[in-house]
C-alpha positions in Angstrom: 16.0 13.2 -46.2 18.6 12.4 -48.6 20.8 14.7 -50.2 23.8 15.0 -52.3 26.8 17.8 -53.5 29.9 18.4 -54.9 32.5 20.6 -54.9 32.5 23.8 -57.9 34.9 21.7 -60.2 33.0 18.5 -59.7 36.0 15.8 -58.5 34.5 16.0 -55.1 31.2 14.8 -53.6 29.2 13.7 -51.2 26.0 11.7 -50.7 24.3 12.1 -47.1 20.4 10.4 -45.6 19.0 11.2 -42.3 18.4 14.5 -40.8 19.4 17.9 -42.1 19.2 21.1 -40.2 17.5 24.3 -41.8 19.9 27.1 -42.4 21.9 28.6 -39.7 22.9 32.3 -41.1 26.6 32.7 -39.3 27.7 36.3 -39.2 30.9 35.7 -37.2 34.0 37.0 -38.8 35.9 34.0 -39.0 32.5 32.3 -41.1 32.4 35.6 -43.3 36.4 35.2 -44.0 36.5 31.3 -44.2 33.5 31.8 -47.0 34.1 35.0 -48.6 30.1 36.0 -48.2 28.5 38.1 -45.9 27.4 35.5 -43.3 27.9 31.4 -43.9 24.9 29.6 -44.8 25.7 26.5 -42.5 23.6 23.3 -42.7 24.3 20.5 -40.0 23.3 17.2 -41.3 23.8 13.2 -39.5 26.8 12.3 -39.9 25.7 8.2 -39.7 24.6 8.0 -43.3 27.6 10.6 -44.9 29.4 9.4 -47.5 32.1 11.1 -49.6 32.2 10.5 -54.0 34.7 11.0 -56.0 38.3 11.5 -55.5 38.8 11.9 -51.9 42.7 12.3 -52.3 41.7 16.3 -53.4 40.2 17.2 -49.4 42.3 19.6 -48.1 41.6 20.8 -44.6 42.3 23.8 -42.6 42.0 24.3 -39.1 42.3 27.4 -37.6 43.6 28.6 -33.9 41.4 27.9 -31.1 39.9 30.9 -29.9 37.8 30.5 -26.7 37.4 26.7 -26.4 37.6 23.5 -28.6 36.9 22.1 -30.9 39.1 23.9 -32.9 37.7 25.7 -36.2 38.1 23.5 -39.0 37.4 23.9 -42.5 37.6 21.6 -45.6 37.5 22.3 -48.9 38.3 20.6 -52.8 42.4 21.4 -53.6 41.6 21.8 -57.7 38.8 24.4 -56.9 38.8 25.7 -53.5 35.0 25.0 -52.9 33.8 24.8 -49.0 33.2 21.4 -48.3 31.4 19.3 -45.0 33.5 18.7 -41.8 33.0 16.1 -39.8 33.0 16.8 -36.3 34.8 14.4 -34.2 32.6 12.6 -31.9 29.9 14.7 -32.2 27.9 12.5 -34.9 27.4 16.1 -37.0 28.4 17.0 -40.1 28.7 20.9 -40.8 28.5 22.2 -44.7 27.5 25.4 -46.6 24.2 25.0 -48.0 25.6 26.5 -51.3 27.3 23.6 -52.4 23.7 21.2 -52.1 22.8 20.0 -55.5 19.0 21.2 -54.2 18.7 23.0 -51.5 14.8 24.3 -51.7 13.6 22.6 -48.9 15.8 24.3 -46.7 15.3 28.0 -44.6 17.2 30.3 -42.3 15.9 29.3 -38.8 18.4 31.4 -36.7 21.1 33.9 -37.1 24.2 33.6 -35.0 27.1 36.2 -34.0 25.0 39.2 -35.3 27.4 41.3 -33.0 29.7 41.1 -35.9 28.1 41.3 -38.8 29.1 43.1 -41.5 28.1 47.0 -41.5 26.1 46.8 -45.1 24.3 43.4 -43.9 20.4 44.2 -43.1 18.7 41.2 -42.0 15.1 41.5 -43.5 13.9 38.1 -42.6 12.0 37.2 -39.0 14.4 34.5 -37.9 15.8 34.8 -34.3 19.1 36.7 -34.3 21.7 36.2 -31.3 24.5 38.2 -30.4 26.7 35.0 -30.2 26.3 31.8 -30.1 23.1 30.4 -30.3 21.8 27.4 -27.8 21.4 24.2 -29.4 18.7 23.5 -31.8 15.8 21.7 -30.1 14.5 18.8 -31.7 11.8 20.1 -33.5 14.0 23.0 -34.8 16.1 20.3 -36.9 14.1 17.9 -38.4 12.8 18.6 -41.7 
């Protein structure tokens, strides 16, 4: 599958090919905090084929305490606008973005819900995806592929 996005003001992009994982709904309260929403729409893609477009120079990164375990919670986003953008994680061959900023992002669904154990009081989860407390086992294959 190949897919593209950019940051709000448009300066930063990216253009990625290979697999992309459907929506994982992330209610923890760092995700709500990091994104301002009520959960994180997170999307892991391949992180062989990534490529970033435009001016690179305007990635800013954050990267927050551990908390349990590495990796560490990073975060990247555009230093004109502020938009999320995807993090590469080291050595894992993964890269992690919001599905919001996808230039199309129909094909994609919520296949899981993770850290429901803090979600946010006026969240109601209507849809039938699987809901864990906290995190969530590893996709399987066939979860990720679409």
């Amino acid at each position: 599958m190949d897919l593209s996005g950019h940051c709000l003001c448009g300066a930063v992009g990216f253009r990625l090919s290979g697999w992309v994982s459907p929506v994982q709904a992330c209610h923890a309260e760092r995700c709500r905090r990091a994104t301002g929403a009520l959960f994180s729409p997170e999307v892991a893609a391949s992180a062989e084929a990534f490529e970033w477009v435009g001016d690179t120079d305007l990635i800013a990164s954050y990267e927050a305490p551990i908390l349990h375990a590495p990796p560490a919670y990073r975060r990247n986003f555009c230093k004109i606008c502020g938009s999320p953008l995807p993090v590469l994680l080291d050595g894992a061959g993964i890269v992690v973005l919001q599905a919001g900023v996808l230039d199309d992002s129909t094909a994609l669904r919520v296949f899981r819900h993770a850290f429901v154990d803090q979600k946010s009081a006026c969240t109601v989860i209507a849809d039938t995806a699987p809901q864990y407390p906290l995190q969530p086992p590893p996709p399987e294959p066939d979860e990720i592929l679409i």
